[in-house]
N, CA, C and O atoms as CSV, one atom per row, in Angstrom:
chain,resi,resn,atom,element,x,y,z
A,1,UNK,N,N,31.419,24.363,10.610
A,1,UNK,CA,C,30.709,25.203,9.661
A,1,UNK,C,C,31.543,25.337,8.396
A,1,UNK,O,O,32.757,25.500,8.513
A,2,UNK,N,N,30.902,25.273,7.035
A,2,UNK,CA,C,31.851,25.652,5.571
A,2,UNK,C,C,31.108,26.741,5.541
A,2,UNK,O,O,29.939,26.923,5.878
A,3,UNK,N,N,31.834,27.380,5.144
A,3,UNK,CA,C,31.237,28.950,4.336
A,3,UNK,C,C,32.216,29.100,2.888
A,3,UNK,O,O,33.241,28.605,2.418
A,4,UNK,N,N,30.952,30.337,2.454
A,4,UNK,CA,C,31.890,30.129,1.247
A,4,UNK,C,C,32.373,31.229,0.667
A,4,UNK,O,O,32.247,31.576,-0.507
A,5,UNK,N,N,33.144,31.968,1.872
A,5,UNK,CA,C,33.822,33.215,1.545
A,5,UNK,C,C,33.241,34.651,0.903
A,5,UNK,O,O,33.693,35.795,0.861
A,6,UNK,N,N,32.158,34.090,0.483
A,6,UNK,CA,C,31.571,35.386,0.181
A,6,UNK,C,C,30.902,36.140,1.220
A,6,UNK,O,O,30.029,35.454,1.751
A,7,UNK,N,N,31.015,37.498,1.778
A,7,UNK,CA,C,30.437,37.629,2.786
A,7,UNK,C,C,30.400,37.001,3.846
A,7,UNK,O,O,29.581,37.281,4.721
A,8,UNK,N,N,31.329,35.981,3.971
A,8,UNK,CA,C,30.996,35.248,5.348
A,8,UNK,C,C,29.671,34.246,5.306
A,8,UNK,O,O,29.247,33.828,6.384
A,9,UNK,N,N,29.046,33.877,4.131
A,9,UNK,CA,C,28.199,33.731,4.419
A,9,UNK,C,C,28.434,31.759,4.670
A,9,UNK,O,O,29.168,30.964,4.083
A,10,UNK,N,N,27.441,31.574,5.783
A,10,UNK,CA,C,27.431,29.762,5.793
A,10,UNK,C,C,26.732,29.236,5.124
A,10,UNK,O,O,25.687,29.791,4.784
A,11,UNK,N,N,27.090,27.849,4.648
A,11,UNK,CA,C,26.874,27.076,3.433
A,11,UNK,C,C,26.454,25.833,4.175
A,11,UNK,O,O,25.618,25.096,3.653
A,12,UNK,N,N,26.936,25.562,5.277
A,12,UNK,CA,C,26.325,24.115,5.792
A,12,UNK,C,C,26.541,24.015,7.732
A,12,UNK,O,O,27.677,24.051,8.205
A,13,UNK,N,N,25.859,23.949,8.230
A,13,UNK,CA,C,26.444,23.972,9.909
A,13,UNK,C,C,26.185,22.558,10.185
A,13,UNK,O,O,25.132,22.082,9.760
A,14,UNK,N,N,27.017,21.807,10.851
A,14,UNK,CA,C,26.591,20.083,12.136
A,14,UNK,C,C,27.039,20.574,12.947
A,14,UNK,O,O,28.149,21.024,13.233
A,15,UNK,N,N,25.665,20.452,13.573
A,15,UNK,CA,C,25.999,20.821,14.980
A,15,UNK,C,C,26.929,19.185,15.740
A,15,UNK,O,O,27.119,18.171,15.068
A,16,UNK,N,N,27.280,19.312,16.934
A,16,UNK,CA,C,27.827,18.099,17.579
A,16,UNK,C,C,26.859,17.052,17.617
A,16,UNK,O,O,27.228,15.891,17.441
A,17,UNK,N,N,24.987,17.487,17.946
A,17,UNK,CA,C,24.037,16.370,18.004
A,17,UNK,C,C,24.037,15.512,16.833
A,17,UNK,O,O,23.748,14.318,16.758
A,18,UNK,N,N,24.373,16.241,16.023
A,18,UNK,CA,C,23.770,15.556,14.813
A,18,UNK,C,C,22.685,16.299,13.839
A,18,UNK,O,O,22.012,15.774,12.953
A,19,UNK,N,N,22.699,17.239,14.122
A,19,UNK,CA,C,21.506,18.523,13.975
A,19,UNK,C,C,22.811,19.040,12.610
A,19,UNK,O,O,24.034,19.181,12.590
A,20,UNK,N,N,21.203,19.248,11.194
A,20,UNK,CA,C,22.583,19.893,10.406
A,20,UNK,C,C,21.696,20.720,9.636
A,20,UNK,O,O,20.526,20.420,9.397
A,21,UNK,N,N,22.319,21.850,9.224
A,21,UNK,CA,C,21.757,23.076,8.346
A,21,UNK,C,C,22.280,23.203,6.914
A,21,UNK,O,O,23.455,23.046,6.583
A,22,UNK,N,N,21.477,23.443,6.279
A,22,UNK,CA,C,22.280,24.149,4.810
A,22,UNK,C,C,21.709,25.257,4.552
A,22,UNK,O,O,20.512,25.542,4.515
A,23,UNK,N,N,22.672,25.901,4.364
A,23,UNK,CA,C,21.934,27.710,3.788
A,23,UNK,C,C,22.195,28.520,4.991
A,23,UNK,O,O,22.635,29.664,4.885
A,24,UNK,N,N,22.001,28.101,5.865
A,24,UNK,CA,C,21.423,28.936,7.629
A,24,UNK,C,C,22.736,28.117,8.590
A,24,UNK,O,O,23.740,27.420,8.448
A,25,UNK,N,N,22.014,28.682,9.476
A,25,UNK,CA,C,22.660,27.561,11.111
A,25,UNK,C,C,21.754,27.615,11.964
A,25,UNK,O,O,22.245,27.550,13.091
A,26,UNK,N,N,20.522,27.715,11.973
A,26,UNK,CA,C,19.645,27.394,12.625
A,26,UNK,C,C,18.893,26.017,11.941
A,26,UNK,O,O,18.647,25.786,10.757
A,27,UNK,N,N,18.610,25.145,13.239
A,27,UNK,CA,C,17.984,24.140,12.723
A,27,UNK,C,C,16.692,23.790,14.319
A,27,UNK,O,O,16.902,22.990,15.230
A,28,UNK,N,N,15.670,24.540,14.182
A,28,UNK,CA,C,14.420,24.089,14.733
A,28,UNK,C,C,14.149,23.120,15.971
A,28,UNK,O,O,14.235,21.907,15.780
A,29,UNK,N,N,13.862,23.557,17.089
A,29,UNK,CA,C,14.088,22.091,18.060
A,29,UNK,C,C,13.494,21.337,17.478
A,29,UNK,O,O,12.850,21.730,16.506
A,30,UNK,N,N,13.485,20.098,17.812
A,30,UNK,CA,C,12.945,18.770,17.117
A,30,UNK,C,C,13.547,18.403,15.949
A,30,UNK,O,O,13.379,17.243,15.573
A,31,UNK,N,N,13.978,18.884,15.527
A,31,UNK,CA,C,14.326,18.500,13.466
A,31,UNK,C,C,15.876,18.309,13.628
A,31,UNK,O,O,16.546,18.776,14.548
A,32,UNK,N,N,16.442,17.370,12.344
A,32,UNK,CA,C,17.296,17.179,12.632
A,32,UNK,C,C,18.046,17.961,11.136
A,32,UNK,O,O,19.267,18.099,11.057
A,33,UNK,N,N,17.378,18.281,10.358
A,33,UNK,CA,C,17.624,18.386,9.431
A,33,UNK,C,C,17.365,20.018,8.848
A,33,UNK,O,O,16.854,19.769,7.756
A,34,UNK,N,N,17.420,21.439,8.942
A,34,UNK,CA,C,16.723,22.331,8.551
A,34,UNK,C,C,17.667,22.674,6.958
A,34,UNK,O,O,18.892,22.644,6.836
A,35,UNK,N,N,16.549,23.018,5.782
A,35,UNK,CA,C,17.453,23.596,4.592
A,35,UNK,C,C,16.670,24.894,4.437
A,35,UNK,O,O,15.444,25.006,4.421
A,36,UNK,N,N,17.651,25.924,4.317
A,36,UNK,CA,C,17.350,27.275,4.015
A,36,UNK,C,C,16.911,27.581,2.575
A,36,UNK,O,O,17.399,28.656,2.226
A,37,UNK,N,N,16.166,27.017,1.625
A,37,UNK,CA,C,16.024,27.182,0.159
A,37,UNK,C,C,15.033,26.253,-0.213
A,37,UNK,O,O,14.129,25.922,0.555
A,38,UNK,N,N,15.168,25.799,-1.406
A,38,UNK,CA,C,14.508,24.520,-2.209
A,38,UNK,C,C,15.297,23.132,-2.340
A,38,UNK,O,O,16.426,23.063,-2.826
A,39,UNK,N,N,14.819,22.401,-2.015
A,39,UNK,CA,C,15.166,21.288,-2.525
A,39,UNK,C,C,14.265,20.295,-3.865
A,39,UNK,O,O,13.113,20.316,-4.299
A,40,UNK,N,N,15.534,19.468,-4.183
A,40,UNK,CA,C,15.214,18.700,-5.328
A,40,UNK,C,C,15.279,17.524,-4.859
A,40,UNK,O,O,15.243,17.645,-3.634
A,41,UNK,N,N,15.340,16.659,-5.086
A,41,UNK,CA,C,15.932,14.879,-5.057
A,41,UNK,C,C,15.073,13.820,-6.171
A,41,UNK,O,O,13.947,13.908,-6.660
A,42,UNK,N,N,15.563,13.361,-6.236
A,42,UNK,CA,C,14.955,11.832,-7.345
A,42,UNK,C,C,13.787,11.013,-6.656
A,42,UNK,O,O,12.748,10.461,-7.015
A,43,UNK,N,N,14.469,11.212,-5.516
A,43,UNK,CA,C,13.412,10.307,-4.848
A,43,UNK,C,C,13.552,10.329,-3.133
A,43,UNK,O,O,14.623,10.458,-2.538
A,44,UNK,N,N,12.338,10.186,-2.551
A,44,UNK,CA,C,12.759,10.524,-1.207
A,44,UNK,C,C,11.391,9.398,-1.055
A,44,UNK,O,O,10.381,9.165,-1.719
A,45,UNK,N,N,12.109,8.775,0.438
A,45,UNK,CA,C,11.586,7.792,0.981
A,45,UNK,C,C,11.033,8.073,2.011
A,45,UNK,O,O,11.917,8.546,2.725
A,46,UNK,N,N,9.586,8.078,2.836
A,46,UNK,CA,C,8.935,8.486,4.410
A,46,UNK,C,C,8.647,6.839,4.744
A,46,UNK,O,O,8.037,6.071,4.000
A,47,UNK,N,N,9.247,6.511,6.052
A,47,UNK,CA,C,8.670,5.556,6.991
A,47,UNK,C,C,7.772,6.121,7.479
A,47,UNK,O,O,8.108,7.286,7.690
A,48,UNK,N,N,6.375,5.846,7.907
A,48,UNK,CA,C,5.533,6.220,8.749
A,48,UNK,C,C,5.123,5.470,10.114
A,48,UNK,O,O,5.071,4.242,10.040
A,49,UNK,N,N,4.973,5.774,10.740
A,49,UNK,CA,C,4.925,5.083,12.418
A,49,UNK,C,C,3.365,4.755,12.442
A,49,UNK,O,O,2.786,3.850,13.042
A,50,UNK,N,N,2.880,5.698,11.661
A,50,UNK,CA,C,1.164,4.975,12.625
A,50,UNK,C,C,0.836,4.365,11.317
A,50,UNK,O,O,1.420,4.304,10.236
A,51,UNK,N,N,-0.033,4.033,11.670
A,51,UNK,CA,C,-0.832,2.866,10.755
A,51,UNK,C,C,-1.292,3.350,8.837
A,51,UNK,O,O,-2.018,4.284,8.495
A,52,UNK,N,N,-0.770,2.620,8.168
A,52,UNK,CA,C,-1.510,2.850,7.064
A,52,UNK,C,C,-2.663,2.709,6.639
A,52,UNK,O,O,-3.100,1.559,6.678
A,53,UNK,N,N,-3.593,3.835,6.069
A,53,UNK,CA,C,-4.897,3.421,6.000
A,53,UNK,C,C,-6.131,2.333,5.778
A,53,UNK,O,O,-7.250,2.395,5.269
A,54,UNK,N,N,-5.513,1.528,6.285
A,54,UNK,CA,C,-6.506,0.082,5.477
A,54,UNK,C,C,-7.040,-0.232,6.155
A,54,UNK,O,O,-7.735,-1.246,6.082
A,55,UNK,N,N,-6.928,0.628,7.265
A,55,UNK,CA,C,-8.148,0.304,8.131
A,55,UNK,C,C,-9.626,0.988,7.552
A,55,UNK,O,O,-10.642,0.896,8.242
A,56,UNK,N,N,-9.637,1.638,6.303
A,56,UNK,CA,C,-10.827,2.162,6.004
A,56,UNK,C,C,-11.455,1.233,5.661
A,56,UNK,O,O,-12.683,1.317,5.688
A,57,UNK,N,N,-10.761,-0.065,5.186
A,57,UNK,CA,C,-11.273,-1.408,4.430
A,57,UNK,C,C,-11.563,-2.339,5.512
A,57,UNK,O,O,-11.371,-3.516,5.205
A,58,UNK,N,N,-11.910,-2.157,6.510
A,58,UNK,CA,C,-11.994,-3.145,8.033
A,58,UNK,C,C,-13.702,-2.444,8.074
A,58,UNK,O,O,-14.152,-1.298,8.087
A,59,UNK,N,N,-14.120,-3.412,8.082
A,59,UNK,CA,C,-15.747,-3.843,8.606
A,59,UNK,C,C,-16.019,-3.403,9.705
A,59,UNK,O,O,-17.090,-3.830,10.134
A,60,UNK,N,N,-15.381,-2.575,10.487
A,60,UNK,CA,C,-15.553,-1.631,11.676
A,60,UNK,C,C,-15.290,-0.522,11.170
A,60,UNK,O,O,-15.316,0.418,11.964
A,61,UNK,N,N,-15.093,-0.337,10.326
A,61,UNK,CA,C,-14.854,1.039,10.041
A,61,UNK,C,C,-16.573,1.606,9.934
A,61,UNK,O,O,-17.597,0.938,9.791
A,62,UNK,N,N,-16.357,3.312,10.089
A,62,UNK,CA,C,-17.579,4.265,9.741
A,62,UNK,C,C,-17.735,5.027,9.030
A,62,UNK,O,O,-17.793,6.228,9.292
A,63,UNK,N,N,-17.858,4.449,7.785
A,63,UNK,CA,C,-17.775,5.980,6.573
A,63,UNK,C,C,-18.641,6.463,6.787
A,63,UNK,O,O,-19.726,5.969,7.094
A,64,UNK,N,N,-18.162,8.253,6.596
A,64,UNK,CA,C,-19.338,9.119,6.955
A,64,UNK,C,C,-20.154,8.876,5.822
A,64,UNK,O,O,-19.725,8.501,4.730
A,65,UNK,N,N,-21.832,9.188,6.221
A,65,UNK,CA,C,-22.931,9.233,5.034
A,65,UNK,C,C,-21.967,10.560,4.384
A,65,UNK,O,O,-21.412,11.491,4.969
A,66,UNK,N,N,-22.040,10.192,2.892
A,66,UNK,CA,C,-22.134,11.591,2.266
A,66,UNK,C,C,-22.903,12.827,2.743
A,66,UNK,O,O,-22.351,13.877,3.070
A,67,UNK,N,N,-24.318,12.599,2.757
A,67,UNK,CA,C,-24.887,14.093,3.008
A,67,UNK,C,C,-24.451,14.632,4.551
A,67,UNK,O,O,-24.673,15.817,4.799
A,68,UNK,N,N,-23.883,13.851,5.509
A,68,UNK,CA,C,-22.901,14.567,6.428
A,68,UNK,C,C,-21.513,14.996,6.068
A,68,UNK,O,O,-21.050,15.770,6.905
A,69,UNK,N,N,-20.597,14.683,4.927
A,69,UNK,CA,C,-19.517,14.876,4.282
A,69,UNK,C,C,-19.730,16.334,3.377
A,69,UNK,O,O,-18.791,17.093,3.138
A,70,UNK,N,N,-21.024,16.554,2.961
A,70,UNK,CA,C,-21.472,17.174,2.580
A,70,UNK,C,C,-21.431,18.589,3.685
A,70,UNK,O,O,-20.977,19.715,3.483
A,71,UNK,N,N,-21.955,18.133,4.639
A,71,UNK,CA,C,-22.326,19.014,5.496
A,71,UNK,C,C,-21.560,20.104,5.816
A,71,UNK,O,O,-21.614,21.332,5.748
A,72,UNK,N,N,-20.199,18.481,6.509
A,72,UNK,CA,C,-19.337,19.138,6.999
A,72,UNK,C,C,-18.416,20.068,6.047
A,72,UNK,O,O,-18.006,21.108,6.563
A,73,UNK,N,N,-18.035,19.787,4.654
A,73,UNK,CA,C,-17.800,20.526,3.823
A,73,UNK,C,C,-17.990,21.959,3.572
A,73,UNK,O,O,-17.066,22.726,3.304
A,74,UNK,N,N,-19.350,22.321,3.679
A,74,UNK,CA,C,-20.077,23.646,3.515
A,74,UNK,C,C,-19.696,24.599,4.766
A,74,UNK,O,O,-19.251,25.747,4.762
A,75,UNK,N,N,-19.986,23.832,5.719
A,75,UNK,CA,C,-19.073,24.324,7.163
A,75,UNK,C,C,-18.048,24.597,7.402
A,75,UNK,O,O,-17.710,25.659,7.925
A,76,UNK,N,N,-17.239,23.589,7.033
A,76,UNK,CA,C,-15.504,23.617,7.087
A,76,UNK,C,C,-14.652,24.158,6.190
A,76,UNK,O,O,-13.469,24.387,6.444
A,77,UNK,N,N,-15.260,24.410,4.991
A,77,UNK,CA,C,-14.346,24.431,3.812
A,77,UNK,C,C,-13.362,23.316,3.921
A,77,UNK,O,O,-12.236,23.796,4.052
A,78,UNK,N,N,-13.353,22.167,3.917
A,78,UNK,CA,C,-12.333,21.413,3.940
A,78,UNK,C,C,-13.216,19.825,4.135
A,78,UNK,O,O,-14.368,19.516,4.439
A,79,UNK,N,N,-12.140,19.184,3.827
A,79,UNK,CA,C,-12.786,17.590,4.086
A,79,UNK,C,C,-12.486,17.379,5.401
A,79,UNK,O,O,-11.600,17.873,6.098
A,80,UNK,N,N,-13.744,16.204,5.771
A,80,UNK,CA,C,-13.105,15.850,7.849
A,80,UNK,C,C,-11.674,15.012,7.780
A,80,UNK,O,O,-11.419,14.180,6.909
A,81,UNK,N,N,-10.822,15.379,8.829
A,81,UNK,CA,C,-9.560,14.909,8.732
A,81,UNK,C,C,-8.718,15.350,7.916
A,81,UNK,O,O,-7.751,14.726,7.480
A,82,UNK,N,N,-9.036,16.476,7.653
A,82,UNK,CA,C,-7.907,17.061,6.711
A,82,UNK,C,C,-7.602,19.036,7.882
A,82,UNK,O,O,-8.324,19.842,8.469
A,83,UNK,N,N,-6.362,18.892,7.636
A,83,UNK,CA,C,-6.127,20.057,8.513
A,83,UNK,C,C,-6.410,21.606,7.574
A,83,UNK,O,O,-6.157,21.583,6.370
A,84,UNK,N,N,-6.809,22.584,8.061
A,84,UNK,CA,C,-7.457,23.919,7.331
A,84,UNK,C,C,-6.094,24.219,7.026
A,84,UNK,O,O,-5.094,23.696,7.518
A,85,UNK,N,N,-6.190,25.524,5.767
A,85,UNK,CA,C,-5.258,26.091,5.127
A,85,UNK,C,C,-4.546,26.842,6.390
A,85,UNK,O,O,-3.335,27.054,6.457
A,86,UNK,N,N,-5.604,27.246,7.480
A,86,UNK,CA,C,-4.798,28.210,8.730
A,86,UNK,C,C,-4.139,27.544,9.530
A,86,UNK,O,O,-3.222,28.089,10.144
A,87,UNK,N,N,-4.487,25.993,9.752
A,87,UNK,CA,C,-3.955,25.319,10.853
A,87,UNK,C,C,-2.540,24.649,10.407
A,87,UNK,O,O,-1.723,24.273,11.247
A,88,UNK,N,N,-2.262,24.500,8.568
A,88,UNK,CA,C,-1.144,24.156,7.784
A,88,UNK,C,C,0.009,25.587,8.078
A,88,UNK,O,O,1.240,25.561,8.074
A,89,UNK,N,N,-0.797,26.607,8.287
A,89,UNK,CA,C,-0.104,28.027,7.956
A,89,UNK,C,C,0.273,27.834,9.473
A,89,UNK,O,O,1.504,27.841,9.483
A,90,UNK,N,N,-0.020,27.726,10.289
A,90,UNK,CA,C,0.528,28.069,11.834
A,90,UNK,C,C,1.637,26.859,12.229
A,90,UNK,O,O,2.720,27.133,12.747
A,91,UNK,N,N,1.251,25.599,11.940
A,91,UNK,CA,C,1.970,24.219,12.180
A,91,UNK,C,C,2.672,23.635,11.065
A,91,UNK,O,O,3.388,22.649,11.243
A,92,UNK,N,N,2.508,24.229,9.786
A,92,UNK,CA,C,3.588,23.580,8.975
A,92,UNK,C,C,2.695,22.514,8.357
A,92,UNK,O,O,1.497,22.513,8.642
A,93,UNK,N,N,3.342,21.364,7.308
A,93,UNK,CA,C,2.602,20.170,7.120
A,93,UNK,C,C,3.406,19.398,7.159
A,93,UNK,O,O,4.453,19.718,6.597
A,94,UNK,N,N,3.346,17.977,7.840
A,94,UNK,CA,C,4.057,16.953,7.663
A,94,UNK,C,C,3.894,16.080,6.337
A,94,UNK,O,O,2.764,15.846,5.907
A,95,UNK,N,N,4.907,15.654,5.766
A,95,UNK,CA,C,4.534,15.125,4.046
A,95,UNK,C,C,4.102,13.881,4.350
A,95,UNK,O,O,3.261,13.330,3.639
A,96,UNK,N,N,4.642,13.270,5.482
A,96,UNK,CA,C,4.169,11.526,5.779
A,96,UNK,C,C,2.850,11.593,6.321
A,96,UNK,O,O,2.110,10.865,5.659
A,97,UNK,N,N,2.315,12.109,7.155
A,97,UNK,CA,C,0.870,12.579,7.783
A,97,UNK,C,C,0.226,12.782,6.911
A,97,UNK,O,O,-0.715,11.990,6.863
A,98,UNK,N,N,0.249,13.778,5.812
A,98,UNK,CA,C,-0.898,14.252,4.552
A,98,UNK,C,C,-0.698,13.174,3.451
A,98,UNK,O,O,-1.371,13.171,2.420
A,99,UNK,N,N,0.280,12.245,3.731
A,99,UNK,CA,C,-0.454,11.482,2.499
A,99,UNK,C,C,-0.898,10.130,3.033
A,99,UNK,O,O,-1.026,9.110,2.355
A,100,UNK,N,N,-1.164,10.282,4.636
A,100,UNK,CA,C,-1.890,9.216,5.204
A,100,UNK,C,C,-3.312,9.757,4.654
A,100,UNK,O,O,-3.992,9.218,3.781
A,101,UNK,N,N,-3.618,10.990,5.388
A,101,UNK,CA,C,-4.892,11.399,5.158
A,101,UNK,C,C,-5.498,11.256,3.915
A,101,UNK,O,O,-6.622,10.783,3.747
A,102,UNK,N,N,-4.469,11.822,2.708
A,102,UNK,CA,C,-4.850,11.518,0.994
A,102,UNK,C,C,-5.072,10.042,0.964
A,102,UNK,O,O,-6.017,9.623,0.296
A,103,UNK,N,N,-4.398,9.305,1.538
A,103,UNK,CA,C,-4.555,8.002,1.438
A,103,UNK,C,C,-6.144,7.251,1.795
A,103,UNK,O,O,-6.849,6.523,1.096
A,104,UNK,N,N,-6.318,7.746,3.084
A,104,UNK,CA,C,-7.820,7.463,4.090
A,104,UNK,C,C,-8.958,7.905,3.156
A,104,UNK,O,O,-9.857,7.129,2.833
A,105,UNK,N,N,-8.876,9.456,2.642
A,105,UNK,CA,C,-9.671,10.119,1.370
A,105,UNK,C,C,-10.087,8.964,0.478
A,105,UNK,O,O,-11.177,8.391,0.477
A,106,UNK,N,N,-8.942,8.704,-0.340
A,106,UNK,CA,C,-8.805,7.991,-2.000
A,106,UNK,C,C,-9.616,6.631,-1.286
A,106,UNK,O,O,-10.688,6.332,-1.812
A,107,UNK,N,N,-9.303,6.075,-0.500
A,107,UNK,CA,C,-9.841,4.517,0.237
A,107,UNK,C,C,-11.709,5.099,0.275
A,107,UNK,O,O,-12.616,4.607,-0.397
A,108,UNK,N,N,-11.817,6.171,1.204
A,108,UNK,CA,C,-12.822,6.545,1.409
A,108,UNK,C,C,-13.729,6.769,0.201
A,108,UNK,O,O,-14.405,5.813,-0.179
A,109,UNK,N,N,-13.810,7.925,-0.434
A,109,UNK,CA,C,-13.890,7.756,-2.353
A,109,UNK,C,C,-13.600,6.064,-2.805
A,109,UNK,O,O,-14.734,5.588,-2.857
A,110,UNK,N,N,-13.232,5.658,-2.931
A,110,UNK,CA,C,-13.393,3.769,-3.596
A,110,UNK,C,C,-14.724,3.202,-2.934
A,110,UNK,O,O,-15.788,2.862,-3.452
A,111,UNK,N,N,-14.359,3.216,-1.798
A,111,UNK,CA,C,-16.422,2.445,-0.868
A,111,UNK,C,C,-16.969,3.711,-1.832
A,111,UNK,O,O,-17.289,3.547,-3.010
A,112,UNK,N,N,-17.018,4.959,-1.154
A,112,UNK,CA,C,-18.279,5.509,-1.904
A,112,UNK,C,C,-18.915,4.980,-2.842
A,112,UNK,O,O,-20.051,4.509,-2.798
A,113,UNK,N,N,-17.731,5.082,-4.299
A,113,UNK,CA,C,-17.753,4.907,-5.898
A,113,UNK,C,C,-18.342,3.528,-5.809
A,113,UNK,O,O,-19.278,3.426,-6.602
A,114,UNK,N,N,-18.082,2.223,-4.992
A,114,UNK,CA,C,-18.663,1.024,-4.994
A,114,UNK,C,C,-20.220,0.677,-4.219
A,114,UNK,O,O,-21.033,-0.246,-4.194
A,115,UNK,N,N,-20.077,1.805,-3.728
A,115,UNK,CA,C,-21.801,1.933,-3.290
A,115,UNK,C,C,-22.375,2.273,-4.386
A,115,UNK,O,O,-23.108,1.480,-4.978
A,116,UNK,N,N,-22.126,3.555,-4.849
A,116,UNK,CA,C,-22.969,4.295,-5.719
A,116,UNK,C,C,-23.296,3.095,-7.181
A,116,UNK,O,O,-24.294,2.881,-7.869
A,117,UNK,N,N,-22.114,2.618,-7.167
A,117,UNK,CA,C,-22.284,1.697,-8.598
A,117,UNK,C,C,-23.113,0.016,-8.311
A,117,UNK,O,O,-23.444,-0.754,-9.212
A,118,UNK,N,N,-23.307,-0.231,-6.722
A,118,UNK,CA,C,-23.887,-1.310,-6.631
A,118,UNK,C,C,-25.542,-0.539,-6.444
A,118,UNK,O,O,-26.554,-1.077,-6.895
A,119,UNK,N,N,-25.551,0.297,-5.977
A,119,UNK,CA,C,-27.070,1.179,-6.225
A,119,UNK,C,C,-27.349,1.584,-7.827
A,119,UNK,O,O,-28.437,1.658,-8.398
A,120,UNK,N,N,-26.444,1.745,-8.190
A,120,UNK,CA,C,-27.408,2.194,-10.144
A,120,UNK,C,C,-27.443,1.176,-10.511
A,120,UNK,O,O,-28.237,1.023,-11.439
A,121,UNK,N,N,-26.688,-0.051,-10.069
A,121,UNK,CA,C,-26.882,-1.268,-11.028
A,121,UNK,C,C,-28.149,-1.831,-10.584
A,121,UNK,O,O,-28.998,-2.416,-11.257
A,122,UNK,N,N,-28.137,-1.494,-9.049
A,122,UNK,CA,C,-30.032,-1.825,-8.705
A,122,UNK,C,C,-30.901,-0.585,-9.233
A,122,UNK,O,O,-31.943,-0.943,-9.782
A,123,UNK,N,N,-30.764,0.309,-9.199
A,123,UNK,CA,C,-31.882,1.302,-9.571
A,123,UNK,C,C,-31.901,0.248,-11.409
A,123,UNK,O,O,-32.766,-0.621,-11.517
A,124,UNK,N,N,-31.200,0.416,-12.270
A,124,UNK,CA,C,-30.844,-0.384,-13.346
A,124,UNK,C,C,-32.092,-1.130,-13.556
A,124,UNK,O,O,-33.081,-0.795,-14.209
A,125,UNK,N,N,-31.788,-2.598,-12.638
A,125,UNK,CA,C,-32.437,-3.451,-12.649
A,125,UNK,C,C,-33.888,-2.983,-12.446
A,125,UNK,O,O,-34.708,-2.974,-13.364
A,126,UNK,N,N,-34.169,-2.573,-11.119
A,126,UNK,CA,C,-35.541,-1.967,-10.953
A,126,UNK,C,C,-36.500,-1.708,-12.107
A,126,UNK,O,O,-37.582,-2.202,-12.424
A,127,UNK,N,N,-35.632,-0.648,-12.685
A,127,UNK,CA,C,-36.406,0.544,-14.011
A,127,UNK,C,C,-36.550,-0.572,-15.256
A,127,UNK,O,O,-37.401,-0.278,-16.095
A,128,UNK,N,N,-35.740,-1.941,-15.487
A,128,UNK,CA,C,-35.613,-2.669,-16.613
A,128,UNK,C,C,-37.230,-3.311,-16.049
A,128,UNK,O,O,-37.917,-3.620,-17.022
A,129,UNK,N,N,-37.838,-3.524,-14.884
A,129,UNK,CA,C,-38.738,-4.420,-14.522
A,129,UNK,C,C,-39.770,-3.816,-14.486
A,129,UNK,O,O,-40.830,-4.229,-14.957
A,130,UNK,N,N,-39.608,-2.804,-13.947
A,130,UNK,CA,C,-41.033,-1.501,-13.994
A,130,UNK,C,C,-41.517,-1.219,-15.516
A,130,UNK,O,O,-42.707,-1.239,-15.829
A,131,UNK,N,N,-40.453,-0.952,-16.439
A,131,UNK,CA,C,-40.522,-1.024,-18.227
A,131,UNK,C,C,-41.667,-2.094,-18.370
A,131,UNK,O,O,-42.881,-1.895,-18.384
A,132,UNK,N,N,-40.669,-3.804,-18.517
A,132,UNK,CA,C,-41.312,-4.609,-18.269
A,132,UNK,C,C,-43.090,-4.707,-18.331
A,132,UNK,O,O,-43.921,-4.767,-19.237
A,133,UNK,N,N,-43.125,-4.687,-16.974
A,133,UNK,CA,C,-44.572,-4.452,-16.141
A,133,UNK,C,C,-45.417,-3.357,-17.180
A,133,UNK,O,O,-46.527,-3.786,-17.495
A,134,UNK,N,N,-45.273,-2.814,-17.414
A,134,UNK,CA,C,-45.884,-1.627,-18.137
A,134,UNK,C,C,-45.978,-1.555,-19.453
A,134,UNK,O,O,-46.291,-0.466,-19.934
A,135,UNK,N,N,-45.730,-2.686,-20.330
A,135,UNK,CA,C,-45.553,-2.860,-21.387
A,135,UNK,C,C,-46.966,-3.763,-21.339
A,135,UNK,O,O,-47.384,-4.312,-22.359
C-alpha cells in the first residue's frame, strides 16, 4: 500500500492477486482493477470476446419491422437490446457490451435508411408514371 501521509489516507493498494486500487483498497470480486475517482486517458483500448455486430449484415438476420420497434419503444421506453436506465443503475454498464449494442443499433438504422430510400425511389418512380398517364 502507498499512502500519502495525510491522514493516513491510501493512494494505491496490489493486492498479491494482482487485484489493484487507487484512491480506496477495495477492489470488487471479479475486477481487477477498481479506481476511487475519475479517470482520464488518451486512449483506451476494449478487446471484446463475443462477436462484432456484422452479423446484422448476414441474410439470416431479422430486423425488427419498424412498427414493432415502434411498439416496443412506447412500452419500454428504450430500444430492444438495449438495457433500461434501472437495470444500468442496479448492474453497472459494461463500455465493451454498450458499444456492441450502439454498434447492432447504427447497423440496424443503415438497412432501415436503405429500405426507406429504395421505397421513395420506387414510390418516385410510380408518381413520375401516374403524372405521365394523366397528362
Amino acid at each position: 500500500k502507498f499512502k500519502n501521509g495525510q491522514a493516513n489516507t491510501t493512494l494505491v493498494s496490489i493486492f498479491s492477486d494482482g487485484r489493484t486500487s487507487i484512491g480506496d483498497t477495495y477492489v470488487p470480486a471479479g475486477y481487477m482493477l477498481a479506481v476511487n475517482g475519475k479517470i482520464i486517458a488518451e486512449e483506451v483500448v476494449i478487446t471484446l470476446r463475443p462477436n462484432w455486430p456484422d452479423y446484422v449484415f448476414s441474410k439470416s438476420y431479422a430486423l425488427m419491422p419498424l412498427l414493432q420497434v415502434d411498439e416496443f419503444i412506447r412500452k419500454n421506453s428504450r430500444l430492444p437490446n438495449i438495457p433500461s436506465a434501472k437495470e444500468i443503475k442496479e448492474n453497472g454498464l459494461s463500455t465493451g457490451e454498450i458499444l456492441t449494442k450502439h454498434m447492432e443499433k447504427i447497423e440496424e438504422m443503415t438497412l432501415y435508411m436503405i429500405d426507406m430510400k429504395k421505397e421513395i425511389e420506387q414510390l418516385k418512380k410510380e408518381n413520375k408514371e401516374l403524372k405521365e398517364k394523366i397528362k
